[in-house]
TORPA-4810 file (N, C-alpha, C, O; in nm, 3 decimals):
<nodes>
NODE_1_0.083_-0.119_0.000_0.000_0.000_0.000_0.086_0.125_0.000_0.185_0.105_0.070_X
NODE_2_0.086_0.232_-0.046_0.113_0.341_-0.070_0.010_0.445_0.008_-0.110_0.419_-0.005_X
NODE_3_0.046_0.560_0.089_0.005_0.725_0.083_0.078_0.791_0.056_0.201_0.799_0.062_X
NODE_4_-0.049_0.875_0.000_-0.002_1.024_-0.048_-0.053_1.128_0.042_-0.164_1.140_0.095_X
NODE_5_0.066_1.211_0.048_-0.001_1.333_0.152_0.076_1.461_0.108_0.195_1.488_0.119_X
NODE_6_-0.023_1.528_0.058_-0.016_1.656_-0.039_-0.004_1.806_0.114_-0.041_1.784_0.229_X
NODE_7_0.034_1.894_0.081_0.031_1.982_0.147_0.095_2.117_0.008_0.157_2.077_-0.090_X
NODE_8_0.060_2.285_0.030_0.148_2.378_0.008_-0.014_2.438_-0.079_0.024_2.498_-0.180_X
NODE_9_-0.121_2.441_-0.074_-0.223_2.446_-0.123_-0.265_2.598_-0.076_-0.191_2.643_0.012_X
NODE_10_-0.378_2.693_-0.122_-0.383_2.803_-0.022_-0.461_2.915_-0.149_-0.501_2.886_-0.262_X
NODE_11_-0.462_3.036_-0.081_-0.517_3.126_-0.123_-0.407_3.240_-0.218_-0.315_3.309_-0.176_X
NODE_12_-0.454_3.225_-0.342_-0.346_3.367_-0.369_-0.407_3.434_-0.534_-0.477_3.398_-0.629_X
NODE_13_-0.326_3.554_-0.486_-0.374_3.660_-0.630_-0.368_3.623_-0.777_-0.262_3.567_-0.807_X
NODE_14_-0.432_3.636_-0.852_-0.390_3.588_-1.021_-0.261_3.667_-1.057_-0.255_3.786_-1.026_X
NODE_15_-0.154_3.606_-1.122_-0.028_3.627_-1.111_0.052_3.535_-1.023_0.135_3.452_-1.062_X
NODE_16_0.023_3.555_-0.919_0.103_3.471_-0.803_0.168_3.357_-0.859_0.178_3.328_-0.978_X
NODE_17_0.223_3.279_-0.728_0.257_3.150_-0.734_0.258_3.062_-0.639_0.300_3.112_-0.535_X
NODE_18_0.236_2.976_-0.631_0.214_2.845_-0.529_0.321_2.718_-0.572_0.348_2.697_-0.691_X
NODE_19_0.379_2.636_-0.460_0.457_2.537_-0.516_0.379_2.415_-0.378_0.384_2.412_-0.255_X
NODE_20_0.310_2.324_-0.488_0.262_2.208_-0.407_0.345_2.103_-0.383_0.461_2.121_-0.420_X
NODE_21_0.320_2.005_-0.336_0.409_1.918_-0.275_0.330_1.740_-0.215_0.229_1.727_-0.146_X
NODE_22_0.404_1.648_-0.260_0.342_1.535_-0.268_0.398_1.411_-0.171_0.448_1.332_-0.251_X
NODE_23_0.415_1.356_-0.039_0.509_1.300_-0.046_0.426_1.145_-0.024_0.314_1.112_0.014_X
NODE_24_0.532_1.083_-0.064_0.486_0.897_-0.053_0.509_0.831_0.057_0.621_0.853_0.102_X
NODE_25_0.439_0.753_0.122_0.498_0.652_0.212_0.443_0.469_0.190_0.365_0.429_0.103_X
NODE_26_0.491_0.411_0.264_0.465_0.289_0.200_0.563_0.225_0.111_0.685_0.226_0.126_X
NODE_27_0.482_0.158_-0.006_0.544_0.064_-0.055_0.623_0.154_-0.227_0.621_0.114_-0.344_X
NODE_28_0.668_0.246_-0.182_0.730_0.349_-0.263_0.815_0.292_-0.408_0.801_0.319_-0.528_X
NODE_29_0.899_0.209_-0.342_0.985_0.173_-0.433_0.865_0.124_-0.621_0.903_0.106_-0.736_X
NODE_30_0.722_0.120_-0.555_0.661_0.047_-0.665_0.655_0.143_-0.775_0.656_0.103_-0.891_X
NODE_31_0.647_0.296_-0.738_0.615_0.342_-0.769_0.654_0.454_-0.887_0.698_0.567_-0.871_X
NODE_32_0.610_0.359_-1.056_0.666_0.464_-1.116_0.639_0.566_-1.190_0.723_0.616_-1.266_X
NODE_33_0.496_0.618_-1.176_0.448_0.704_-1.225_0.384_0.789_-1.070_0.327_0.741_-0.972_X
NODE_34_0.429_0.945_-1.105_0.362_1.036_-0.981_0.330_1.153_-1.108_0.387_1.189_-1.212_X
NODE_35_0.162_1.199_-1.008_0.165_1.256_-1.080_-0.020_1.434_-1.029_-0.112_1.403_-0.954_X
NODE_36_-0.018_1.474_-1.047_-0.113_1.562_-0.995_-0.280_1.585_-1.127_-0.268_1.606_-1.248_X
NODE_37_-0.399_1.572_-1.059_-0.484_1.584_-1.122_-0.512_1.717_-1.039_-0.432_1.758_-0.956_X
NODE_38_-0.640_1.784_-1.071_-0.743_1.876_-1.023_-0.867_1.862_-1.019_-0.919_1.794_-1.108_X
NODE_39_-0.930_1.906_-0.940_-1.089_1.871_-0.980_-1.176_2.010_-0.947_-1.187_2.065_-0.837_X
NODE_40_-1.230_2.046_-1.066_-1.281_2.143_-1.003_-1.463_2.116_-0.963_-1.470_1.995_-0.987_X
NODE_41_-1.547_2.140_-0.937_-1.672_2.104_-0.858_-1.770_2.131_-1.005_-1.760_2.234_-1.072_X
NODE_42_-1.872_2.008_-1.038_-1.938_1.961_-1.155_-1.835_1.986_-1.301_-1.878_1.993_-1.416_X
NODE_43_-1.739_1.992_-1.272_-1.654_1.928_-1.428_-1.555_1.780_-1.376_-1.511_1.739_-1.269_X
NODE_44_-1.552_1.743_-1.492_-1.411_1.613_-1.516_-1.314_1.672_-1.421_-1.295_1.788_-1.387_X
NODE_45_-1.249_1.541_-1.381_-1.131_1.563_-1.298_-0.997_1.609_-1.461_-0.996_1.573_-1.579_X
NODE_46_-0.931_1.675_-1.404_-0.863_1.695_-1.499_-0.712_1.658_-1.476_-0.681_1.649_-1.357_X
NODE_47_-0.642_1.641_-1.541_-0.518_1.575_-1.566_-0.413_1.683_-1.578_-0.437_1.750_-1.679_X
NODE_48_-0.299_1.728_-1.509_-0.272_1.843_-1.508_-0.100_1.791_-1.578_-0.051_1.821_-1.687_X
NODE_49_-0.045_1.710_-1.472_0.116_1.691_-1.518_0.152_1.579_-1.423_0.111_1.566_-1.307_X
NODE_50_0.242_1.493_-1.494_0.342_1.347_-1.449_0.469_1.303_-1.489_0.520_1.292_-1.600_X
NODE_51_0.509_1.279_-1.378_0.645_1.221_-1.390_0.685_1.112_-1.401_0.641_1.046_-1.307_X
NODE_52_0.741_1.060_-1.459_0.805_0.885_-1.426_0.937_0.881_-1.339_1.026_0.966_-1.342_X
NODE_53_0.934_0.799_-1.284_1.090_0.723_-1.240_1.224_0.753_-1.318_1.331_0.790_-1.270_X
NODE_54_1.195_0.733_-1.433_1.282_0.732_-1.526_1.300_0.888_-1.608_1.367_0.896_-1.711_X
NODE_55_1.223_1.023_-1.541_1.218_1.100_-1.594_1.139_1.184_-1.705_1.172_1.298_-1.738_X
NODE_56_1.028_1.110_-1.760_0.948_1.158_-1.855_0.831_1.219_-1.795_0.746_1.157_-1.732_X
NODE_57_0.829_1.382_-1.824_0.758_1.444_-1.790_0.627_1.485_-1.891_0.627_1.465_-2.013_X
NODE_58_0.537_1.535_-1.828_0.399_1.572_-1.912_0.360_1.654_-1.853_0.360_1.644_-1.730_X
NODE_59_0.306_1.782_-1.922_0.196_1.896_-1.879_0.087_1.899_-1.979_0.110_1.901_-2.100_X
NODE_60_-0.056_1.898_-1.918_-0.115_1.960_-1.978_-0.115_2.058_-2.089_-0.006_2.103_-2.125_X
NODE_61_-0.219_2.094_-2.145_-0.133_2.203_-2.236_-0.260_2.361_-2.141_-0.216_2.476_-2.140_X
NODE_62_-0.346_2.343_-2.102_-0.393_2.450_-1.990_-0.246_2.492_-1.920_-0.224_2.613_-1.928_X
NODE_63_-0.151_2.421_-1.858_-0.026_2.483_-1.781_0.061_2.490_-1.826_0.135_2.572_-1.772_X
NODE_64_0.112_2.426_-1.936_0.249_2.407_-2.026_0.311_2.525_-1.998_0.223_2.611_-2.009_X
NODE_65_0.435_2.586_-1.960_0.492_2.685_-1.971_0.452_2.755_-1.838_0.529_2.838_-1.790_X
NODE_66_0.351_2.727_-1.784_0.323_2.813_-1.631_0.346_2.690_-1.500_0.407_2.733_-1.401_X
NODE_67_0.310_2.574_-1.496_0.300_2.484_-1.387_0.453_2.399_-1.438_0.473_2.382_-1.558_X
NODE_68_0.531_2.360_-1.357_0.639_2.255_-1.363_0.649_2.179_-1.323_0.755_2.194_-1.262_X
NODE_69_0.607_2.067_-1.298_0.668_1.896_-1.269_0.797_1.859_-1.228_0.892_1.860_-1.306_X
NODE_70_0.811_1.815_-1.068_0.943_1.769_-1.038_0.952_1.655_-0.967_0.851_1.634_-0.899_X
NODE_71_1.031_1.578_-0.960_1.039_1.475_-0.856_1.162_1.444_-0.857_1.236_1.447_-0.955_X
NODE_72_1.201_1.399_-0.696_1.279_1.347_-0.619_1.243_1.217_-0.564_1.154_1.189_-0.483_X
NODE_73_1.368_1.106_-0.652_1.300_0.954_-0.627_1.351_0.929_-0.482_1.301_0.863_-0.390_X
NODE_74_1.489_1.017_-0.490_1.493_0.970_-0.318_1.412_1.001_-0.228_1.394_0.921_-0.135_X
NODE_75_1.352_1.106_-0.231_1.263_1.129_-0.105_1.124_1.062_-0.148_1.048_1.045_-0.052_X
NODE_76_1.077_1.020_-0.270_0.979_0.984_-0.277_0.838_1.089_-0.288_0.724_1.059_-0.252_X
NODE_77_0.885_1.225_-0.353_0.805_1.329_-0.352_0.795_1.372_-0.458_0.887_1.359_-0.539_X
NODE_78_0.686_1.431_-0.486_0.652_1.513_-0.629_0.604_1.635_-0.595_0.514_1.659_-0.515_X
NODE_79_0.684_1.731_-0.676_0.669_1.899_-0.655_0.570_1.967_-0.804_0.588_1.946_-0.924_X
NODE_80_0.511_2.016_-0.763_0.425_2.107_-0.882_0.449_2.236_-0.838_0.414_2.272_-0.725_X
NODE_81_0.525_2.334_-0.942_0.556_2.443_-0.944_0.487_2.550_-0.970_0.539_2.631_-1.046_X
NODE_82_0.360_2.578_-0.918_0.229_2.678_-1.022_0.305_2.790_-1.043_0.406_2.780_-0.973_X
NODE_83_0.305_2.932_-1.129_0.382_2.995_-1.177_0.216_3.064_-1.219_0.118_2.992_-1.199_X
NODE_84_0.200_3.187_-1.270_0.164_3.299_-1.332_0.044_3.256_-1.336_-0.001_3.214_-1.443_X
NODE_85_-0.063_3.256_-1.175_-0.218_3.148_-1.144_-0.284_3.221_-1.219_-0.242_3.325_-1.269_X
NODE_86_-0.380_3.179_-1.233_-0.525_3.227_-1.331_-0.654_3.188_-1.214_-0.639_3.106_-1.123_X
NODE_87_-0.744_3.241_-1.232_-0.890_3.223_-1.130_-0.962_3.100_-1.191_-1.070_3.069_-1.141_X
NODE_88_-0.909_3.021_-1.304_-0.916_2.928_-1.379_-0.847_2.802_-1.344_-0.872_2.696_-1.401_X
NODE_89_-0.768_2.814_-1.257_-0.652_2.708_-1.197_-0.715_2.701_-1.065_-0.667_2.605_-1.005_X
NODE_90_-0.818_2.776_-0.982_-0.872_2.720_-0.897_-0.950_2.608_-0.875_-1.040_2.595_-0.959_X
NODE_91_-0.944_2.515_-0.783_-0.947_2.396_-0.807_-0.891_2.298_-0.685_-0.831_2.362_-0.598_X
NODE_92_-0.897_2.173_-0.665_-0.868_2.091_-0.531_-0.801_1.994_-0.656_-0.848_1.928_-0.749_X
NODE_93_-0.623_2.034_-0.588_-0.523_1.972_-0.664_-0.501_1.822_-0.562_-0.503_1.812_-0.440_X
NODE_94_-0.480_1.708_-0.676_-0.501_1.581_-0.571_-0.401_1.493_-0.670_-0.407_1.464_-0.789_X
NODE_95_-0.294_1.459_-0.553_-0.188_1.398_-0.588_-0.231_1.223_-0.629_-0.307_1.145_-0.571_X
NODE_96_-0.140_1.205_-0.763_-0.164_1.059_-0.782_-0.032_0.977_-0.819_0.046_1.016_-0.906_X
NODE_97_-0.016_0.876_-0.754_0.099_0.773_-0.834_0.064_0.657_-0.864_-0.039_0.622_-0.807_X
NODE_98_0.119_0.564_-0.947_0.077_0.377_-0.946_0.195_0.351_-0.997_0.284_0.433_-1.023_X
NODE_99_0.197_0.232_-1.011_0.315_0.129_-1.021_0.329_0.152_-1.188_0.446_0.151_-1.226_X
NODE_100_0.237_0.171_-1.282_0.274_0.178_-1.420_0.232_0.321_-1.466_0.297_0.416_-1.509_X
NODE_101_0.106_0.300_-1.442_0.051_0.512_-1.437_-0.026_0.589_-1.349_-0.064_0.536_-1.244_X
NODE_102_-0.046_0.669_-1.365_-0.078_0.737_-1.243_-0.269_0.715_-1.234_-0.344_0.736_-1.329_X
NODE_103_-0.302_0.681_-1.128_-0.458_0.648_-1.073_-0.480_0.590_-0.997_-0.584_0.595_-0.932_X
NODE_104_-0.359_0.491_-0.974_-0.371_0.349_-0.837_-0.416_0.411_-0.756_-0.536_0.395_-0.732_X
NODE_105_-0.332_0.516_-0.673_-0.326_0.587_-0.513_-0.348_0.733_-0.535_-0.297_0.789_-0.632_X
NODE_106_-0.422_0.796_-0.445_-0.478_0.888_-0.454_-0.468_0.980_-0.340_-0.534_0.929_-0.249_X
NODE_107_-0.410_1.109_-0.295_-0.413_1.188_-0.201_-0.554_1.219_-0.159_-0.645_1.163_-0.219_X
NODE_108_-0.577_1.301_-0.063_-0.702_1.385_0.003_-0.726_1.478_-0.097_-0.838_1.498_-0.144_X
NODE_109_-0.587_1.557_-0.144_-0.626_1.649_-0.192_-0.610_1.823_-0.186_-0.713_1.859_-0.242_X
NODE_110_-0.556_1.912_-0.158_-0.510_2.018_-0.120_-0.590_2.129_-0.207_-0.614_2.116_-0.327_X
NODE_111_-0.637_2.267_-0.108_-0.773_2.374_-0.205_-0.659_2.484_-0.243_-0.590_2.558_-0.173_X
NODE_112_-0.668_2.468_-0.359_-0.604_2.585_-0.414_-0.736_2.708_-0.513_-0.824_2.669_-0.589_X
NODE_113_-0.713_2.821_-0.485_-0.783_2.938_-0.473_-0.719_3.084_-0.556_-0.628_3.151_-0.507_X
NODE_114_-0.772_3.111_-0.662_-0.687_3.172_-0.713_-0.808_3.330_-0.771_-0.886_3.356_-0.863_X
NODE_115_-0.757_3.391_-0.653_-0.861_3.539_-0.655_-0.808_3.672_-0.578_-0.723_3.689_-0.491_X
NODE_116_-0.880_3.743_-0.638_-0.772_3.929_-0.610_-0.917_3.972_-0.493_-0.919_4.080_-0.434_X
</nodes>
């Protein structure tokens, strides 16, 4: 079994920036896809950006160029870098990893809020 426990979530101005944070415990080593969805309230969960083990990253194309994807296999954590927010990126960001792609394991979830 694997958790995820997300924290760095919060309130801030359009422009701003927020850097979230993912970390794993458990059966870690399985794990080679991490990766962050969003959900915002009556739409699709949405698929934002993922990392592999091995380095292959993905963004959305909503964040491409504003949100960054990082991970550290030693610590077993995944960093999302939000960069230049929009009131459009508000949303309950919810960390995911699995053993091949990302959906197995699932965080709580962290409220991110993006308003002047």
């Amino acid at each position: 079994q694997v958790q995820l426990v997300e924290s760095g979530g919060g309130l801030v101005q359009p422009g701003g920036s927020l850097r979230l944070s993912c970390a794993a415990s458990g059966n870690t080593p399985s794990l080679y896809a991490m990766g962050w969805y969003r959900q915002i309230p009556g739409k699709e969960r949405e698929l934002v950006a993922t990392a592999t083990a091995g380095g292959i990253k993905y963004h959305a194309d909503s964040v491409r160029g504003r949100f960054t994807i990082s991970r550290d296999n030693g610590k077993d954590v995944v960093i999302l870098q939000m960069n230049s927010l929009k009131p459009e990126d508000t949303a309950v960001y919810l960390c995911t990893a699995g053993t091949y792609i990302v959906g197995e394991y699932w965080g709580q979830g962290t409220q991110v809020t993006v308003s002047s």
